[in-house]
Residue frames as qw, qx, qy, qz and C-alpha x, y, z in Angstrom:
[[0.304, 0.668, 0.664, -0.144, -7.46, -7.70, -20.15],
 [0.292, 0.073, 0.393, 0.869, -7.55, -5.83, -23.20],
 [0.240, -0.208, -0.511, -0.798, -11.44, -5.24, -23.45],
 [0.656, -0.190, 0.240, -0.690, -15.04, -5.25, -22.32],
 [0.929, 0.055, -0.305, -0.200, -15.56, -8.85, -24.13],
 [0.621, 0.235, -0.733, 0.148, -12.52, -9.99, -22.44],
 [0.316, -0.205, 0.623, -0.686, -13.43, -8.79, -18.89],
 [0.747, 0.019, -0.100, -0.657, -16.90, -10.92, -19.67],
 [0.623, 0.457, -0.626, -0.109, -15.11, -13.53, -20.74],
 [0.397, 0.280, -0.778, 0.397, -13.24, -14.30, -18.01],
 [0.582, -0.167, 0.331, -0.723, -16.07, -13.48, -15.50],
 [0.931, 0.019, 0.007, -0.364, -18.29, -16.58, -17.34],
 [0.703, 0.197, -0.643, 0.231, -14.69, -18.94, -17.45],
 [0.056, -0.362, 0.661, -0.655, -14.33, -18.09, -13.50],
 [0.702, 0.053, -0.034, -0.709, -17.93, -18.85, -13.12],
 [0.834, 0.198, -0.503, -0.110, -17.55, -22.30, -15.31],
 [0.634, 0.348, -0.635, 0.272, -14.85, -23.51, -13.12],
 [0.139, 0.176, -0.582, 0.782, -15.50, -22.11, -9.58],
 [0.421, -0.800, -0.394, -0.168, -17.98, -21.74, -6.69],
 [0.367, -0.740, 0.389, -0.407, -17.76, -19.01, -3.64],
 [0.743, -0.448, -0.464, 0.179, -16.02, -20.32, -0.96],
 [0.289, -0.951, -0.110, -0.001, -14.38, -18.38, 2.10],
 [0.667, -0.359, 0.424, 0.496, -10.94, -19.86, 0.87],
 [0.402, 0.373, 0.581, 0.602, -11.88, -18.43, -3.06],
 [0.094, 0.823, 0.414, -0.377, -13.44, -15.28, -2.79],
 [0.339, 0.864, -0.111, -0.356, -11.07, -13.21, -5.61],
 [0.814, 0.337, 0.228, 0.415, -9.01, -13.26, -8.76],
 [0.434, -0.498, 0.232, 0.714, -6.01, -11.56, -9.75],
 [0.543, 0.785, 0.244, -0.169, -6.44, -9.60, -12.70],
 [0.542, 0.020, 0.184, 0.820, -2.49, -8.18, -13.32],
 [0.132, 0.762, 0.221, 0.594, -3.74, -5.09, -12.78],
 [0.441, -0.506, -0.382, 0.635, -2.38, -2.26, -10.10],
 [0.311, 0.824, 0.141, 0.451, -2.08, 1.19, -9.37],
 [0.727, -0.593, -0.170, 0.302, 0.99, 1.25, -6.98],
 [0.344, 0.320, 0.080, 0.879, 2.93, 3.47, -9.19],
 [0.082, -0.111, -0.051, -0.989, 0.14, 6.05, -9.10],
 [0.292, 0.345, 0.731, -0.511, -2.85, 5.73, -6.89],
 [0.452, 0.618, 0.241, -0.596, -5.95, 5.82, -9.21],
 [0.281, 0.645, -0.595, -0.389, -3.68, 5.16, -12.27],
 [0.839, -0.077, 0.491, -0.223, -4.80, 1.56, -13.30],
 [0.432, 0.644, -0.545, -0.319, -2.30, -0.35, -15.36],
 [0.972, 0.078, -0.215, -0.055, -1.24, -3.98, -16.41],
 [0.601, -0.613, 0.404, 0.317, 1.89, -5.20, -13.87],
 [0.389, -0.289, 0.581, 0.654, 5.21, -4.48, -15.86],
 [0.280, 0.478, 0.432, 0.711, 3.62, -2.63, -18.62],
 [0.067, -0.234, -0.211, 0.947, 2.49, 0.89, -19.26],
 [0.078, -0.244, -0.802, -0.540, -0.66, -0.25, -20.46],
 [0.290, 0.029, 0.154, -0.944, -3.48, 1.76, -19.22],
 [0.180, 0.377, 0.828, -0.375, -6.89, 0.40, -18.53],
 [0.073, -0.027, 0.364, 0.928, -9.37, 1.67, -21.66],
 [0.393, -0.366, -0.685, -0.492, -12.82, 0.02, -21.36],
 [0.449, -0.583, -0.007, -0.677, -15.37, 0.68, -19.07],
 [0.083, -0.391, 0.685, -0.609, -14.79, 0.04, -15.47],
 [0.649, -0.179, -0.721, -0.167, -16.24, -3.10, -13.77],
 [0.171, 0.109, -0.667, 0.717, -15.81, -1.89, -10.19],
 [0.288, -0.604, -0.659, 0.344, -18.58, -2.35, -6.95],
 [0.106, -0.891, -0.155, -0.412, -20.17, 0.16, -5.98],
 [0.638, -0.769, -0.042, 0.007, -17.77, 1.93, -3.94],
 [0.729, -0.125, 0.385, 0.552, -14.51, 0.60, -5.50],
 [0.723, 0.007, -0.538, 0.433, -12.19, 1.19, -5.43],
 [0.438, -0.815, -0.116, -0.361, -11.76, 2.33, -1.80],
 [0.858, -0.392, -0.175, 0.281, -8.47, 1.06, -0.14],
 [0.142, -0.926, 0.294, 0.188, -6.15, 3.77, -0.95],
 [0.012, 0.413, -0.904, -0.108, -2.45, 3.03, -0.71],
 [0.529, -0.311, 0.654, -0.443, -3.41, 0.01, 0.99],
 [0.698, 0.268, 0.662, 0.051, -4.86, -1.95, -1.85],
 [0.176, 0.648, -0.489, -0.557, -3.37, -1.56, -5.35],
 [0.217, 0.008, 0.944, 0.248, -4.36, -4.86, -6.84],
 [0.615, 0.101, -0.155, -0.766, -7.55, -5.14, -9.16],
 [0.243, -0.091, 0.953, -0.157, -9.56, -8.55, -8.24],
 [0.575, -0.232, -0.443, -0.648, -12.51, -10.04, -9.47],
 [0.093, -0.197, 0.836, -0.504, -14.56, -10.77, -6.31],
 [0.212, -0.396, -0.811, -0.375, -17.21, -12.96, -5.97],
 [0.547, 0.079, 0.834, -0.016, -19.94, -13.46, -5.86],
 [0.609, 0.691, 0.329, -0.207, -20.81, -11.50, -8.87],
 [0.802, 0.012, 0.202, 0.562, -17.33, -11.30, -10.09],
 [0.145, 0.950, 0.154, 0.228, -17.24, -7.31, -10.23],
 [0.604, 0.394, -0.256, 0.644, -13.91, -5.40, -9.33],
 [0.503, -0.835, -0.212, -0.069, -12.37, -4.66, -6.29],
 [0.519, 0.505, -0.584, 0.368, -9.05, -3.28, -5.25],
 [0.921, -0.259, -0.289, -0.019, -7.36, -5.50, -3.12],
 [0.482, -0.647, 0.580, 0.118, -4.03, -5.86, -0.58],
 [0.624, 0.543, -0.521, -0.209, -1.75, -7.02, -3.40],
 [0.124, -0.470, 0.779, -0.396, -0.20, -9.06, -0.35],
 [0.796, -0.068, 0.248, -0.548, -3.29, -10.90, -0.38],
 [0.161, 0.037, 0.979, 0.118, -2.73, -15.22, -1.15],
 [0.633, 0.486, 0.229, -0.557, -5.40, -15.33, -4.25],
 [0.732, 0.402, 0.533, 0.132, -5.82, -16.90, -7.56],
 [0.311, -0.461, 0.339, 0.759, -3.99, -15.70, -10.63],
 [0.722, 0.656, 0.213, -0.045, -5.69, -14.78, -13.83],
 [0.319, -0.554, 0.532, 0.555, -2.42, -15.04, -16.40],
 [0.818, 0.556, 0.091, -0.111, -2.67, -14.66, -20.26],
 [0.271, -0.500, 0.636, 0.521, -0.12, -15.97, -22.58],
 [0.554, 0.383, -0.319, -0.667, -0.18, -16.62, -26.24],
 [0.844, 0.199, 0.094, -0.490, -1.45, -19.22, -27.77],
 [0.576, -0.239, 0.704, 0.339, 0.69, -22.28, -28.80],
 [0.303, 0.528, -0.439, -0.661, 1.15, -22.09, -32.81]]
């Protein structure tokens, strides 16, 4: 996620495609901050997090303990997660030419 419009984005394509259930409840984002608690980058880059935070109220709150960034439903707002967790993957790649 590069941006506000793409965080949106993907919120209303999760949305489109999903409903809650107790087996669906978050998305992977490729975001952590197991290097450096607090320090929210894109896995295997040094790409820093620039746009405005999407996070519950509360969040993030797991410490070590969670270092993953999820969208969780049911409003699809950010939570960090046990990276350990068995969730959905959000993955971009480029476009075919």
């Amino acid at each position: 996620m590069d941006s506000e419009e793409e965080n949106n984005y993907l919120k209303a394509l999760i949305n489109s495609k999903y409903t809650y259930t107790a087996d669906v409840p978050a998305f992977f984002t490729g975001f952590t901050d197991i290097d450096t608690e607090g320090a929210w980058v894109e896995h295997g880059s040094n790409n820093q997090m620039v746009f405005p935070p999407d996070w519950y109220m509360d969040e993030p709150n797991g410490g070590t303990t969670e270092n993953c960034l999820v969208f969780y439903f049911p409003d699809l707002k950010w939570v960090d997660f046990p990276c350990s967790s068995e969730q959905i993957m959000i993955c971009e790649m480029d476009a075919p030419a």
